[in-house]
N, CA, C and O of each residue as an XYZ file, in Angstrom:
400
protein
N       0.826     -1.193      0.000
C       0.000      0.000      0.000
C       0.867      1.253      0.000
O       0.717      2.092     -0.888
N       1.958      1.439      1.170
C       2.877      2.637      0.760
C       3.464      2.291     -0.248
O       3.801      3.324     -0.827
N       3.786      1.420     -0.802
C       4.912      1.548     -2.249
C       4.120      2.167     -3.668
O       4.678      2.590     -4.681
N       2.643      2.076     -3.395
C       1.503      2.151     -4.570
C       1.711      3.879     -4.510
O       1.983      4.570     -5.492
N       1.498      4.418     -3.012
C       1.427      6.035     -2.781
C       2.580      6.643     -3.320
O       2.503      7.564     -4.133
N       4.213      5.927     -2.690
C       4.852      6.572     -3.338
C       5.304      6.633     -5.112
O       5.861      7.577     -5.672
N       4.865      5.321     -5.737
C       5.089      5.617     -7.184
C       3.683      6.310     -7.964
O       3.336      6.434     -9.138
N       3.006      6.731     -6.438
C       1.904      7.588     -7.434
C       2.315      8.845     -6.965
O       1.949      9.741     -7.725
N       3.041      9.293     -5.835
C       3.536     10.700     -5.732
C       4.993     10.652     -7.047
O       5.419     11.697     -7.538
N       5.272      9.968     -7.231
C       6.691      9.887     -8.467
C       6.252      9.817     -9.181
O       7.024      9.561    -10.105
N       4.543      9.933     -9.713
C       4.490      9.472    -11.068
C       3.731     11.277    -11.287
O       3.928     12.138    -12.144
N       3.035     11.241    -10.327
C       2.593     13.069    -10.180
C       3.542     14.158    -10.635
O       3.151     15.200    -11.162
N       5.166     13.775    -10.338
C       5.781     14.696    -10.325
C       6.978     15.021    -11.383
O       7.758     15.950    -11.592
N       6.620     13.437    -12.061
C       7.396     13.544    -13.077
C       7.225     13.382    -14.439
O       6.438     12.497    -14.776
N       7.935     14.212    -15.554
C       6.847     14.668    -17.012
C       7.474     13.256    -17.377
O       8.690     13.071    -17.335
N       6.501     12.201    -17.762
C       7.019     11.388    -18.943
C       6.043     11.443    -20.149
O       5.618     10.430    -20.704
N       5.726     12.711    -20.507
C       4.826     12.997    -21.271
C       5.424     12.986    -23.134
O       4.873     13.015    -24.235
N       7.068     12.917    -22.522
C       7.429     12.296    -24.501
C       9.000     11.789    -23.715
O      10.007     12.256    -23.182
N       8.189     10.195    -24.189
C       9.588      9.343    -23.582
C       9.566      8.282    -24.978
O       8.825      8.280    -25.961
N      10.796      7.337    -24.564
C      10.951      6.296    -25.425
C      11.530      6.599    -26.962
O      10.949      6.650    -28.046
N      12.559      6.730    -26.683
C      13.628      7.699    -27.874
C      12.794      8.296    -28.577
O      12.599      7.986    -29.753
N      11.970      9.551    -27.777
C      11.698     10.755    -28.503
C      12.014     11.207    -29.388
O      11.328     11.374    -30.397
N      13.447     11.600    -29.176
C      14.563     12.174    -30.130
C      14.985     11.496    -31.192
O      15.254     12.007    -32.279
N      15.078     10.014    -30.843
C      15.604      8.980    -31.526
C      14.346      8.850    -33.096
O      13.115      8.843    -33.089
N      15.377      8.759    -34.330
C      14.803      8.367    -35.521
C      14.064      7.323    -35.484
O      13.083      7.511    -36.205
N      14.051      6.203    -34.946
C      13.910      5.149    -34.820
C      12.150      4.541    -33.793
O      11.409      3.560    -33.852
N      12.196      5.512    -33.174
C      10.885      5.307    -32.113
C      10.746      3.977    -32.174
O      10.490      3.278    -33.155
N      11.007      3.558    -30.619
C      10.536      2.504    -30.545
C       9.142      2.334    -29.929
O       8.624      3.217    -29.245
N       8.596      1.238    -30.185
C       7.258      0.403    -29.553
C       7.576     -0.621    -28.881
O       8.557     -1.341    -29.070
N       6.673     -0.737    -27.987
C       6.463     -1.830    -26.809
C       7.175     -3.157    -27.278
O       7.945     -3.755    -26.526
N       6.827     -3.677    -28.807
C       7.788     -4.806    -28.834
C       9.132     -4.834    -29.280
O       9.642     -5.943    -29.432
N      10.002     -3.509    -29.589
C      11.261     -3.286    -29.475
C      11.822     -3.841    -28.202
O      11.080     -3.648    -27.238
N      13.242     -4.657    -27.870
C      13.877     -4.874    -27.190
C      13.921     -4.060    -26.269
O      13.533     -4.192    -25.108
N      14.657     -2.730    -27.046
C      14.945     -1.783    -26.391
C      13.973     -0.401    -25.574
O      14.455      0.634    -25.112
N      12.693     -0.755    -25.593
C      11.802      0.197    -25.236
C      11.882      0.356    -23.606
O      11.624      1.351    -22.929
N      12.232     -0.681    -23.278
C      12.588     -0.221    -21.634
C      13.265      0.381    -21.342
O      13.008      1.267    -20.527
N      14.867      0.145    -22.029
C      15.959      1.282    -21.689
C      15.649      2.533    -22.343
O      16.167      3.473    -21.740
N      14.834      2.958    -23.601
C      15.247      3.650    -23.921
C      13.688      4.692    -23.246
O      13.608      5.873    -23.584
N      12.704      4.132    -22.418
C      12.039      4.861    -21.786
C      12.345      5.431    -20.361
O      11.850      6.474    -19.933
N      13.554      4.317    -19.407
C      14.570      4.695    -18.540
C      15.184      6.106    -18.657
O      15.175      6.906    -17.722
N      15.697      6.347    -19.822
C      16.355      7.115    -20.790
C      16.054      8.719    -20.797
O      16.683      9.743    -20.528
N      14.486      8.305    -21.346
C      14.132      9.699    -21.925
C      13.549     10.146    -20.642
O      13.581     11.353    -20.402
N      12.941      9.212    -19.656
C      12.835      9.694    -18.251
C      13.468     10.486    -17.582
O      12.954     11.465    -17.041
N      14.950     10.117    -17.501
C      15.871     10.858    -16.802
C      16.455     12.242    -17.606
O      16.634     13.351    -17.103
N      16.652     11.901    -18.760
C      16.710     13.457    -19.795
C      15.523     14.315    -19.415
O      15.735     15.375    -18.826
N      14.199     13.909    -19.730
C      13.267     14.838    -19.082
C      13.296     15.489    -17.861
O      12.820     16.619    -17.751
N      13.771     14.938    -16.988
C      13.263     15.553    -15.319
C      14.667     15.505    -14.366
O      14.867     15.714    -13.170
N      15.470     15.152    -15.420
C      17.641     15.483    -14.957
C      17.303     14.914    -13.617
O      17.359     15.528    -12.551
N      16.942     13.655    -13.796
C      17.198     13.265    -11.983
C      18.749     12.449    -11.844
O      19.235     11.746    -10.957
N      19.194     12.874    -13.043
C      20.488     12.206    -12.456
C      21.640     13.571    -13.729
O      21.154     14.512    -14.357
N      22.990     13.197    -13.703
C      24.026     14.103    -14.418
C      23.639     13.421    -15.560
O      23.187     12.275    -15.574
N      23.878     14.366    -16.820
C      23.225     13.446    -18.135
C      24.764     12.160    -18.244
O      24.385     11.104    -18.750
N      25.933     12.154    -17.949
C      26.453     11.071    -17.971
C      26.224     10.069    -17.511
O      26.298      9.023    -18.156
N      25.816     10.145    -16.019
C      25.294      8.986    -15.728
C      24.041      8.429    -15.988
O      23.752      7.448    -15.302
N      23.288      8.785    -16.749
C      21.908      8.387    -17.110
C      22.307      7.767    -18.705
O      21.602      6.900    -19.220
N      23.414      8.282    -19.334
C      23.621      8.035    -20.856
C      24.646      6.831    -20.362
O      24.656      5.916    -21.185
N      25.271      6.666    -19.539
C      26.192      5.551    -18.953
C      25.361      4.179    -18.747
O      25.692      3.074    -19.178
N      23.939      4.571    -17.817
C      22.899      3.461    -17.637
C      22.358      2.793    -18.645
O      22.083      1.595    -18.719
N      22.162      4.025    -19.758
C      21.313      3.783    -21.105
C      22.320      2.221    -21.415
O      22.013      1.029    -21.425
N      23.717      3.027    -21.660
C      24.469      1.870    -22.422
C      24.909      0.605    -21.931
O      25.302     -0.357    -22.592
N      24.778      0.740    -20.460
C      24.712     -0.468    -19.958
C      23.780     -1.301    -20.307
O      23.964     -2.456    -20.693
N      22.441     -0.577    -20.146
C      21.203     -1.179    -20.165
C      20.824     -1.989    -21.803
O      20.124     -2.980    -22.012
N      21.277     -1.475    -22.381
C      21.611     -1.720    -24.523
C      22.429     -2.899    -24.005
O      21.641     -3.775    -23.649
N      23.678     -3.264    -23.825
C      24.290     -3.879    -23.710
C      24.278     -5.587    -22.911
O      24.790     -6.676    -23.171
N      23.513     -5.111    -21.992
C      23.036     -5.990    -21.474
C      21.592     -6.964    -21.621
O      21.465     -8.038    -21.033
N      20.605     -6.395    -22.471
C      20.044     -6.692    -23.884
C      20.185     -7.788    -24.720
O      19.502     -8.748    -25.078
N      21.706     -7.164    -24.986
C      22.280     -7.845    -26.507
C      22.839     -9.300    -26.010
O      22.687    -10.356    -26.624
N      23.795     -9.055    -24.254
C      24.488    -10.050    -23.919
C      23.438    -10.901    -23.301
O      23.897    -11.970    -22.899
N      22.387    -10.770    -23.142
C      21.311    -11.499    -22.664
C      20.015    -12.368    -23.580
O      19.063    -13.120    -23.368
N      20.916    -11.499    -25.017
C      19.725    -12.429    -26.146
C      19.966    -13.811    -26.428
O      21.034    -14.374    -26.187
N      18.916    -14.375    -26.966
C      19.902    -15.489    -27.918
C      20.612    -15.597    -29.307
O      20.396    -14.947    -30.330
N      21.357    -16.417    -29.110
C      22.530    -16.045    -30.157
C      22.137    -15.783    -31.507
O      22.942    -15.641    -32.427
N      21.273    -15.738    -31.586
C      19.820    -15.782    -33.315
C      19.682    -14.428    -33.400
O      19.759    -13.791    -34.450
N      19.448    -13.905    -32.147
C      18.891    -12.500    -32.276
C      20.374    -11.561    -32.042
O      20.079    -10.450    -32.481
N      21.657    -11.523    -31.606
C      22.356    -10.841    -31.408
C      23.087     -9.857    -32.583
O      23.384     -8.698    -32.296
N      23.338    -10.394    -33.868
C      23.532     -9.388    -34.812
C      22.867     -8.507    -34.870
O      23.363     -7.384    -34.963
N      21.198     -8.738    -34.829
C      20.408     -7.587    -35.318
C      20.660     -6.998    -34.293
O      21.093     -5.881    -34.574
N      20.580     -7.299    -32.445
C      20.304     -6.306    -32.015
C      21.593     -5.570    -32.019
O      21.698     -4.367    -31.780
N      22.481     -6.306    -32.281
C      23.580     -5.382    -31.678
C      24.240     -3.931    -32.395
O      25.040     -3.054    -32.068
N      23.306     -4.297    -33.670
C      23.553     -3.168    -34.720
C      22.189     -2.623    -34.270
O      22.248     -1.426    -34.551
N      21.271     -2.817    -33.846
C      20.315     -1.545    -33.296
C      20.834     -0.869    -31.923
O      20.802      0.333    -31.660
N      21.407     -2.099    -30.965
C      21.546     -1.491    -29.914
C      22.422     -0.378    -29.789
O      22.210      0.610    -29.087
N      23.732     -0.652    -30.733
C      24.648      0.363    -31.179
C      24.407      1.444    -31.746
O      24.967      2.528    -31.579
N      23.218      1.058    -32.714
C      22.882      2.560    -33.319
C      21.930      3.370    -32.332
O      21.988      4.600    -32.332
N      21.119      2.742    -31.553
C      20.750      3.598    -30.257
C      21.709      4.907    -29.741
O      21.577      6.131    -29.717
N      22.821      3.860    -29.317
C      23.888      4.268    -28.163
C      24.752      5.733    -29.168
O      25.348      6.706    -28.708
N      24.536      5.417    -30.398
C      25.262      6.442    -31.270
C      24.555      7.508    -31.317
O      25.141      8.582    -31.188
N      22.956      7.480    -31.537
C      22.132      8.149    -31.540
C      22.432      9.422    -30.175
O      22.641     10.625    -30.332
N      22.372      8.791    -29.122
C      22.556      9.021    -27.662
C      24.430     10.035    -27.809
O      24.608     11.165    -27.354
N      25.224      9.421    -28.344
C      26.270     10.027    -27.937
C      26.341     11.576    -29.254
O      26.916     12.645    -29.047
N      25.612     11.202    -30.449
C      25.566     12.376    -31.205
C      24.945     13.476    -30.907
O      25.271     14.625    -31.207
N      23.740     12.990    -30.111
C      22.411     14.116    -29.966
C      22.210     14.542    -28.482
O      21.552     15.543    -28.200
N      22.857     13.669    -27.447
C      22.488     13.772    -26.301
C      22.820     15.438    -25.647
O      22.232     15.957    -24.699
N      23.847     15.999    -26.412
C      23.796     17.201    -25.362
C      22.949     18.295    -25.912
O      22.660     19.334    -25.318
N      22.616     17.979    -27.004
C      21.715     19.144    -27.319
C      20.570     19.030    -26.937
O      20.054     20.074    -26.537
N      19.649     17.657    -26.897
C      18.886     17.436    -25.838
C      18.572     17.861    -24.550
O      17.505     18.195    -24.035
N      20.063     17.758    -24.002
C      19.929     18.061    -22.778
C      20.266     19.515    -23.043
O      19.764     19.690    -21.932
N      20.603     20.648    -23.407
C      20.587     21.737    -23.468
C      22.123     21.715    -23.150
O      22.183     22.375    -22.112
N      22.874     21.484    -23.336
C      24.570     22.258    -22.663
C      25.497     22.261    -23.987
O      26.652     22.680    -24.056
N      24.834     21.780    -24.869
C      25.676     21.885    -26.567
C      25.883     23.371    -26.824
O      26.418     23.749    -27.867
């Protein structure tokens, strides 16, 4: 019952009103691999609850761990999406975040 209050006071207070590689060419959907990290992602870019390095650090962990967690069938493709994510992220990320 308190854990319900507090992710409804965290959910009150924080915009995830354009998440899930927003920015990203690519938009993902729910059955992309990557829609979890990359809604992690646009979470923390939105509402800077963390330094944008360490949130773009998580991203790529989070890609990475993905790829090392697929099966071996699926790892080329993702790993050329997961990469082009992470490129996406290291080209565009500071202008996003405003400090470019």
């Amino acid at each position: 019952m308190i854990w319900q209050s507090i992710a409804e006071w965290i959910d009150d207070r924080l915009d995830n009103s354009r998440n899930v590689c927003g920015f990203s060419p690519f938009n993902t959907g729910k059955d992309d691999p990557f829609h979890e990290a990359c809604f992690d992602h646009d979470l923390g870019y939105l509402n800077k609850l963390l330094p944008r390095d360490e949130i773009d650090e998580a991203f790529y962990s989070a890609v990475k761990k993905i790829i090392r967690e697929s099966p071996w069938y699926k790892k080329p493709y993702l790993t050329l999406w997961g990469y082009a994510y992470i490129a996406v992220v290291k080209m565009f990320g500071k202008i996003v975040w405003g400090d470019a």
